[in-house]
Biopython code that builds the backbone (N, CA, C, O; Angstrom):
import numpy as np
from Bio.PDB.StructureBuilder import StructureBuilder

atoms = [
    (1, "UNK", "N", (163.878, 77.763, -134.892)),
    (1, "UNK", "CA", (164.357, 77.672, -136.257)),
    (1, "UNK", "C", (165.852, 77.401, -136.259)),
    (1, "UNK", "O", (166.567, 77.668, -135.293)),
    (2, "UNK", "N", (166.283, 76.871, -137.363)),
    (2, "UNK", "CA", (167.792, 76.471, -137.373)),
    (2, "UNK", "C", (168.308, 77.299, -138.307)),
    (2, "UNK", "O", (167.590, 77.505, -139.286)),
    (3, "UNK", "N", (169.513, 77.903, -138.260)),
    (3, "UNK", "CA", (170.093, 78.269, -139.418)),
    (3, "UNK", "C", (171.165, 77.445, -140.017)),
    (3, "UNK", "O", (171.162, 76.214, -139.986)),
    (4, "UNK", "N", (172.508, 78.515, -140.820)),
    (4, "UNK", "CA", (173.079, 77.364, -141.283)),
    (4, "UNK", "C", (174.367, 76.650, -140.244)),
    (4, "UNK", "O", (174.965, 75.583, -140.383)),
    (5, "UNK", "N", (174.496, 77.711, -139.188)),
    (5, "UNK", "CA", (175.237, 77.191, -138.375)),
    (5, "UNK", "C", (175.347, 76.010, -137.639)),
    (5, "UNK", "O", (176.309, 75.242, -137.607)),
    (6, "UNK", "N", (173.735, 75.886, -136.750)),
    (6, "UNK", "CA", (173.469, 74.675, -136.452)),
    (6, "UNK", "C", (173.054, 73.313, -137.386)),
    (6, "UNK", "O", (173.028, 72.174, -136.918)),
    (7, "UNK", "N", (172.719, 73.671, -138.863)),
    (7, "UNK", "CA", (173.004, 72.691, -139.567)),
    (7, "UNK", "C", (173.989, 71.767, -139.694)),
    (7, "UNK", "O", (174.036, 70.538, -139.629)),
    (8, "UNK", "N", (175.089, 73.010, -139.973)),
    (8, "UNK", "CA", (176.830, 72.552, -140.118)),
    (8, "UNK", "C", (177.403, 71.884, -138.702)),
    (8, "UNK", "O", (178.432, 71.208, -138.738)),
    (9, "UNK", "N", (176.793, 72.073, -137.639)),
    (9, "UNK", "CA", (177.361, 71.448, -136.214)),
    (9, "UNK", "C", (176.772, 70.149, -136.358)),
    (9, "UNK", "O", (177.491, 69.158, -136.231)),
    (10, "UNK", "N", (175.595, 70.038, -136.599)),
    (10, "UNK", "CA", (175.150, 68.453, -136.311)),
    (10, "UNK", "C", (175.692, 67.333, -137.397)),
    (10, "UNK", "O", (175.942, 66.143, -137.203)),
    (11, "UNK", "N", (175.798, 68.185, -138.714)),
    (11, "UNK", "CA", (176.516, 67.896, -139.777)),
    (11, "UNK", "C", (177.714, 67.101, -139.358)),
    (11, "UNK", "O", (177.872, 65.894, -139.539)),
    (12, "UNK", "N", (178.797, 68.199, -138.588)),
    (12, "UNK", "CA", (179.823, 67.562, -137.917)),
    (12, "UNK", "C", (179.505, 66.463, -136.657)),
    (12, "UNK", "O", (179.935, 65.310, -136.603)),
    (13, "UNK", "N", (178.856, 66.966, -135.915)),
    (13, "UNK", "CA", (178.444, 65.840, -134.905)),
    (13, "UNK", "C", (178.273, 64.301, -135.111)),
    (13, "UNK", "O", (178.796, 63.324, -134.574)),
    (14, "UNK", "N", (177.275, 64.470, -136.164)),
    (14, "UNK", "CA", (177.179, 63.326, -136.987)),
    (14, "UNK", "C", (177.700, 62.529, -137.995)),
    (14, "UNK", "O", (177.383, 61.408, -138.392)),
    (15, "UNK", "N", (178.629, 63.377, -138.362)),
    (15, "UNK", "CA", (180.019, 62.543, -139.826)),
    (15, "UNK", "C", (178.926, 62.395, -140.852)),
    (15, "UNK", "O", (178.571, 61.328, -141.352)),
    (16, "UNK", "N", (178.380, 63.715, -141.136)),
    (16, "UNK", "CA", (177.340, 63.887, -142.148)),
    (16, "UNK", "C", (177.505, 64.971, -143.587)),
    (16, "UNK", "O", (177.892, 66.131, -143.450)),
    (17, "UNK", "N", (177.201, 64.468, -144.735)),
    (17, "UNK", "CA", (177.445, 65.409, -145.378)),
    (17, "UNK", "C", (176.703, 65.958, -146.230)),
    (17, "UNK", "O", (176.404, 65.409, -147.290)),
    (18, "UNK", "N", (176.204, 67.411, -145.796)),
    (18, "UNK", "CA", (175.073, 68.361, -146.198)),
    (18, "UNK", "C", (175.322, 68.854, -147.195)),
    (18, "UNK", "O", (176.376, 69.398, -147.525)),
    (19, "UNK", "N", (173.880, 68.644, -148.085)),
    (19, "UNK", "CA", (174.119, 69.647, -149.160)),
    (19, "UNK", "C", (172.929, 70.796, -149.160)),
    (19, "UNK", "O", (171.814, 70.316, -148.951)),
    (20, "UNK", "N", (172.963, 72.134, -149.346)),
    (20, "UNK", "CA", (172.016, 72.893, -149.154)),
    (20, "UNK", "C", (171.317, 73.157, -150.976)),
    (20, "UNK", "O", (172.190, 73.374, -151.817)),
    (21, "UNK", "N", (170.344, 73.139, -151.309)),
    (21, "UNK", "CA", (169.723, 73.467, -152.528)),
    (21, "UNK", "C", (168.864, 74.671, -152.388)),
    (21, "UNK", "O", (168.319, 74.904, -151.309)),
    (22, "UNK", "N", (168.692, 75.545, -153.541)),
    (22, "UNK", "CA", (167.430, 76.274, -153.696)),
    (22, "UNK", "C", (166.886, 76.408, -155.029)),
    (22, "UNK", "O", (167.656, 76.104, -155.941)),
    (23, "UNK", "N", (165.638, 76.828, -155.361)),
    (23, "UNK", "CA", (165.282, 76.866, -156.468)),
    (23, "UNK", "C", (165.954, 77.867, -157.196)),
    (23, "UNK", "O", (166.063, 78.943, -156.608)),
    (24, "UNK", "N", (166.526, 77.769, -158.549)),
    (24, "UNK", "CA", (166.748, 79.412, -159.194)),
    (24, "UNK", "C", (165.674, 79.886, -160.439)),
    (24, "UNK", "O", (165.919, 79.357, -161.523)),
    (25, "UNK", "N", (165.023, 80.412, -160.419)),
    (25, "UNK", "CA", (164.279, 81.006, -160.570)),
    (25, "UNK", "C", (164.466, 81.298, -162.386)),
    (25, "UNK", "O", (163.834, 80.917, -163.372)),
    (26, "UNK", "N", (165.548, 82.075, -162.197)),
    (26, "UNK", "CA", (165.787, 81.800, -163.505)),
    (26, "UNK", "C", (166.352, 80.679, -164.875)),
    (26, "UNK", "O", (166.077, 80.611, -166.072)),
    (27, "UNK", "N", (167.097, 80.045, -164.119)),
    (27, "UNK", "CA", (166.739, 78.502, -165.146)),
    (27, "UNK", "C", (165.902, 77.521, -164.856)),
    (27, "UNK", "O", (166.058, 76.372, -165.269)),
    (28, "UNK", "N", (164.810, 77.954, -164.015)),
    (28, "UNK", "CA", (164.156, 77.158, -163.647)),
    (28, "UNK", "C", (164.551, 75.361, -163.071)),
    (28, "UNK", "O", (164.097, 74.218, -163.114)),
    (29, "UNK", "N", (165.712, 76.162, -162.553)),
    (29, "UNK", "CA", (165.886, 74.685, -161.787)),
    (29, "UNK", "C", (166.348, 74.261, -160.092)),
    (29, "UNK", "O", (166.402, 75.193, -159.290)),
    (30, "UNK", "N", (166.559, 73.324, -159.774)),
    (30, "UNK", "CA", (166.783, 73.312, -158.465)),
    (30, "UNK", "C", (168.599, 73.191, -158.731)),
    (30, "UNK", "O", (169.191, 72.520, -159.575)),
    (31, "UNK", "N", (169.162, 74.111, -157.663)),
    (31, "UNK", "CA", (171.115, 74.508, -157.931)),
    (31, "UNK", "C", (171.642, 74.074, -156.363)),
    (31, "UNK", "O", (170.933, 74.492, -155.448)),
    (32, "UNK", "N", (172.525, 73.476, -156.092)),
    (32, "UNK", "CA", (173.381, 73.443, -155.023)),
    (32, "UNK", "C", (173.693, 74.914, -154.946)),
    (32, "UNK", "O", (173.907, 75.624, -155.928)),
    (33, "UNK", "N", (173.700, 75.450, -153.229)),
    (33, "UNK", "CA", (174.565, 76.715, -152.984)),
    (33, "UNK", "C", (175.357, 76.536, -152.361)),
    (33, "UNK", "O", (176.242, 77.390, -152.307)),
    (34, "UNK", "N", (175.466, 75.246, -151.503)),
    (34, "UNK", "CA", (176.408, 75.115, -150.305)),
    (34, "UNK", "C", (176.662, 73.675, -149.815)),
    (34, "UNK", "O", (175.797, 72.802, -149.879)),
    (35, "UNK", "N", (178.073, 73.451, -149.253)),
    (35, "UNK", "CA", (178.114, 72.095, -149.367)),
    (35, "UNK", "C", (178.806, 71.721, -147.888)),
    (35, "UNK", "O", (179.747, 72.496, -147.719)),
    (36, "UNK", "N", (178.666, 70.819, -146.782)),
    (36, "UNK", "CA", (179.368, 70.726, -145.962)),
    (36, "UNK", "C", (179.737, 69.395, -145.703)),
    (36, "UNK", "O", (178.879, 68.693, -145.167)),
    (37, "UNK", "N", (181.050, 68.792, -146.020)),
    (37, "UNK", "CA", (181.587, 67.438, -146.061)),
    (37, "UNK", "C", (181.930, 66.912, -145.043)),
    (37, "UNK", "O", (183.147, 66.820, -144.887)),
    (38, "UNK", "N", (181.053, 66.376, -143.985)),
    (38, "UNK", "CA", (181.736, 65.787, -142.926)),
    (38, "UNK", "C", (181.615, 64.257, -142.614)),
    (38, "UNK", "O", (181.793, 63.928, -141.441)),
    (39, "UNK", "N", (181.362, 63.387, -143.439)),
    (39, "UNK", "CA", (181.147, 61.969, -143.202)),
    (39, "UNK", "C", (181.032, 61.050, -144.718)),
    (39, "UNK", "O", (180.981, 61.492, -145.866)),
    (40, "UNK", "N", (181.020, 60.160, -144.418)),
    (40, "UNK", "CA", (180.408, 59.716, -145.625)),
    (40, "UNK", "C", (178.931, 59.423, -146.411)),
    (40, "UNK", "O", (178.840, 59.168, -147.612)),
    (41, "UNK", "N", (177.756, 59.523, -145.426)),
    (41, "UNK", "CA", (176.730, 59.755, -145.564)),
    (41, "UNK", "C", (176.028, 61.214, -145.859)),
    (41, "UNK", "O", (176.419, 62.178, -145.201)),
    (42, "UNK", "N", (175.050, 61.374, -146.790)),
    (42, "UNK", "CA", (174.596, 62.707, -147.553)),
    (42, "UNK", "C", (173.000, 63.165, -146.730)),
    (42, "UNK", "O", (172.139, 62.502, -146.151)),
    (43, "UNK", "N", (173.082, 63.888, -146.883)),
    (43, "UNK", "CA", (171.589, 64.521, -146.524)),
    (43, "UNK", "C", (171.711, 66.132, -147.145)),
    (43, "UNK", "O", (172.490, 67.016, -146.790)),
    (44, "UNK", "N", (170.692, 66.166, -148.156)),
    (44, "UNK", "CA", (170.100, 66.643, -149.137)),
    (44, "UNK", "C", (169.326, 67.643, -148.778)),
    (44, "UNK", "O", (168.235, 67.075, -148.738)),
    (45, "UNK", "N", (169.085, 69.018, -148.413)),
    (45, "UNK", "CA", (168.225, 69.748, -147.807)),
    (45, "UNK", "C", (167.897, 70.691, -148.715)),
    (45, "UNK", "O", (168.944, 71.164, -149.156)),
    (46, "UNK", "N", (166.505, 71.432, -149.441)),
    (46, "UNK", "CA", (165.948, 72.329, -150.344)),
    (46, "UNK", "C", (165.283, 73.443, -149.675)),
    (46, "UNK", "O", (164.131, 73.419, -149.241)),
    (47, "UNK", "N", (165.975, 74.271, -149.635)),
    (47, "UNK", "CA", (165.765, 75.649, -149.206)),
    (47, "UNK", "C", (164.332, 76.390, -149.683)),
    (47, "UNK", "O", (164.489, 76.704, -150.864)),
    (48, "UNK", "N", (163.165, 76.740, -149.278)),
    (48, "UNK", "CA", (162.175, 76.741, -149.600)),
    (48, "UNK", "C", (161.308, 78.719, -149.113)),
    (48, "UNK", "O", (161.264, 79.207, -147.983)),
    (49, "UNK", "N", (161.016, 79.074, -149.836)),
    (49, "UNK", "CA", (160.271, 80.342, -149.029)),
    (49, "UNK", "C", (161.662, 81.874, -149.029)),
    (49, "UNK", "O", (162.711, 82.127, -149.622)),
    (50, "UNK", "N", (161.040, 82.330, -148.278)),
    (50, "UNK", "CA", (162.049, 84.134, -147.722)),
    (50, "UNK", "C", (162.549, 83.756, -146.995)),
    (50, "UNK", "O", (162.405, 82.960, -146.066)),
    (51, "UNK", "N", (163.835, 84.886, -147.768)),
    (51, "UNK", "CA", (165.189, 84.569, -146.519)),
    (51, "UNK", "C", (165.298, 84.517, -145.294)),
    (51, "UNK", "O", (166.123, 83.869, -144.649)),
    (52, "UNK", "N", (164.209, 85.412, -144.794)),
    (52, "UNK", "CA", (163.788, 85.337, -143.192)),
    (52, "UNK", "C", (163.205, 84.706, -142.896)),
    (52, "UNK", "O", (163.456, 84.337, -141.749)),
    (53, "UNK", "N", (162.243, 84.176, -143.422)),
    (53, "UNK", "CA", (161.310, 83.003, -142.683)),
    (53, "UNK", "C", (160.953, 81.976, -143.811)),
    (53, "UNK", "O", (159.812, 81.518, -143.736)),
    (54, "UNK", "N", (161.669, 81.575, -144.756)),
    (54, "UNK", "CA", (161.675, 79.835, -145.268)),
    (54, "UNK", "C", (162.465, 79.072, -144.118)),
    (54, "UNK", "O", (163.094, 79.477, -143.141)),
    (55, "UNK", "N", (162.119, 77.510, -144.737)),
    (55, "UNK", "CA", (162.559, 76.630, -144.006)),
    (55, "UNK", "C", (163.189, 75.325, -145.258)),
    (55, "UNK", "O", (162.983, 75.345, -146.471)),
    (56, "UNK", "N", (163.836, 74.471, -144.611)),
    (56, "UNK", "CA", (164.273, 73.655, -145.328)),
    (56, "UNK", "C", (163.660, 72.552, -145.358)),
    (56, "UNK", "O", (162.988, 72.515, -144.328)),
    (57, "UNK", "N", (163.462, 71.369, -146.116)),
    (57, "UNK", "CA", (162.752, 70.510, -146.619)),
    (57, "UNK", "C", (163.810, 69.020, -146.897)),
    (57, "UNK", "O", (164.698, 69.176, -147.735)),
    (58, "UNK", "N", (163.728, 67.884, -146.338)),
    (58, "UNK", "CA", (164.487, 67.106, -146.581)),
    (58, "UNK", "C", (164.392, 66.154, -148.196)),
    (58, "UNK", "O", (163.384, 65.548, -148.560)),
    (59, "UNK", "N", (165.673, 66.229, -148.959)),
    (59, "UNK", "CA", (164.916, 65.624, -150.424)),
    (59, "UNK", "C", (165.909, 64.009, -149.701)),
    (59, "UNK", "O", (166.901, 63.695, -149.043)),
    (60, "UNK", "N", (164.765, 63.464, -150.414)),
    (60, "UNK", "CA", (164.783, 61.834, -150.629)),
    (60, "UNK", "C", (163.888, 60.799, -151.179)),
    (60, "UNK", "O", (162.805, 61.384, -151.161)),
    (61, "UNK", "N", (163.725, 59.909, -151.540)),
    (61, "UNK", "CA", (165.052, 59.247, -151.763)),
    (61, "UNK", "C", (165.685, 59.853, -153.199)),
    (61, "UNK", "O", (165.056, 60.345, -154.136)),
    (62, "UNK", "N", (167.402, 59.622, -153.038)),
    (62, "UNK", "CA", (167.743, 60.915, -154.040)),
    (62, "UNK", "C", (169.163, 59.690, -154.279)),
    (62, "UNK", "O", (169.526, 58.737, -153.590)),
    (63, "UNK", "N", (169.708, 60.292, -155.626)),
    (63, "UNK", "CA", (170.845, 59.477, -156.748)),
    (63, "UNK", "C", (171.325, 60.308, -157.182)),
    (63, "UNK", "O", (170.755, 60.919, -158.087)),
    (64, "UNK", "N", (172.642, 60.711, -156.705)),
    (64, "UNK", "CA", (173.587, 61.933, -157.041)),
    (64, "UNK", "C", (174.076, 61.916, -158.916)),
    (64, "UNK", "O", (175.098, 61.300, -159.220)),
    (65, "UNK", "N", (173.210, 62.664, -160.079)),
    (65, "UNK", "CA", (174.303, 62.635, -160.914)),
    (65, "UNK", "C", (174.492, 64.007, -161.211)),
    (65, "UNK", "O", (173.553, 64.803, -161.211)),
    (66, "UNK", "N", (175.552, 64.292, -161.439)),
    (66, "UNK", "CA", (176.480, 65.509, -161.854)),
    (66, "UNK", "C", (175.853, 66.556, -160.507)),
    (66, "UNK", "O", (175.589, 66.345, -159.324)),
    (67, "UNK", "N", (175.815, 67.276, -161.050)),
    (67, "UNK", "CA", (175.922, 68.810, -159.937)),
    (67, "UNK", "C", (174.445, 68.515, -159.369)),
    (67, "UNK", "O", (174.365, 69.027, -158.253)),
    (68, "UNK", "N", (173.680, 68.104, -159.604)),
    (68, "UNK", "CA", (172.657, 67.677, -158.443)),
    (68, "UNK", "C", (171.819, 66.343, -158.744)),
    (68, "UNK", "O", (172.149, 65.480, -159.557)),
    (69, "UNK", "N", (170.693, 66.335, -157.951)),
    (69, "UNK", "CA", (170.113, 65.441, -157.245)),
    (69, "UNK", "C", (168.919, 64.606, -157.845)),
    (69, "UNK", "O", (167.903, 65.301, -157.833)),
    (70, "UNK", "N", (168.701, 63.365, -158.358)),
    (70, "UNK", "CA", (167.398, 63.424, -159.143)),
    (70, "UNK", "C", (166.511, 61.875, -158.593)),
    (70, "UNK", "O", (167.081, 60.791, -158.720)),
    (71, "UNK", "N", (164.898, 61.978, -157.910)),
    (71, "UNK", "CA", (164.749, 60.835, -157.957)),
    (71, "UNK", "C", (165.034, 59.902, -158.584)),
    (71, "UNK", "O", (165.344, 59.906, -159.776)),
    (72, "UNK", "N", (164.961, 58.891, -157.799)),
    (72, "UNK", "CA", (165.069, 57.252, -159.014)),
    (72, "UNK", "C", (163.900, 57.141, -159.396)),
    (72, "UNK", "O", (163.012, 57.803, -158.860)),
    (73, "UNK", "N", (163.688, 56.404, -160.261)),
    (73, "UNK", "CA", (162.461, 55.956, -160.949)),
    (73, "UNK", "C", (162.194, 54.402, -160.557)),
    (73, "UNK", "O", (163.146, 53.628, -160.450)),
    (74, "UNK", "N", (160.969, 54.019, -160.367)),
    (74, "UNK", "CA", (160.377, 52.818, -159.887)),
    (74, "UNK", "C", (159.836, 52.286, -161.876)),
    (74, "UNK", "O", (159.256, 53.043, -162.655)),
    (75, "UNK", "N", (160.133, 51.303, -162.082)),
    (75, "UNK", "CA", (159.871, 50.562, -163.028)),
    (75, "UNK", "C", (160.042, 49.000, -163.394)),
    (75, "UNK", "O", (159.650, 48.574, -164.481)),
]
sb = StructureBuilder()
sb.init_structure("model")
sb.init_model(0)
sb.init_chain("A")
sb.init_seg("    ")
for serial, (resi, resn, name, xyz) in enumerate(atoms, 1):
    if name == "N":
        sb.init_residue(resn, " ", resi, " ")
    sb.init_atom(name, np.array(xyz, "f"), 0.0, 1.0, " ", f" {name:<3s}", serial, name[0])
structure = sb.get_structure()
């Protein structure tokens, strides 16, 4: 399993820039908690399950507006 440490290393390794999401429960929506800026390319990760044993989930394909993340639409 990875936590957020080795996230943030490959993050850097790679000139990558992570964003961590989880659901909140109470506005029923999906919220950024954490952000790590190391490149110019994004990768989008949704925090899923218990703190001890969820895992993360890659979101894509994804179109940044305002504070988070929303498919595009095919039309």
């Amino acid at each position: 399993m990875w936590g957020f440490l080795e996230i943030f290393a490959v993050a850097r390794a790679f000139s990558l820039n992570v964003e961590l999401y989880a659901f909140d429960v109470g506005s029923q929506k999906v919220r950024l908690y954490h952000q790590q800026n190391e490149g110019k390319h994004c990768v989008a990760l949704l925090f899923s399950g218990q703190a001890e044993g969820g895992h993360f989930d890659l979101l894509l394909p994804m179109t940044r507006f305002g504070e988070g993340w929303r498919g595009r639409r095919r039309g």
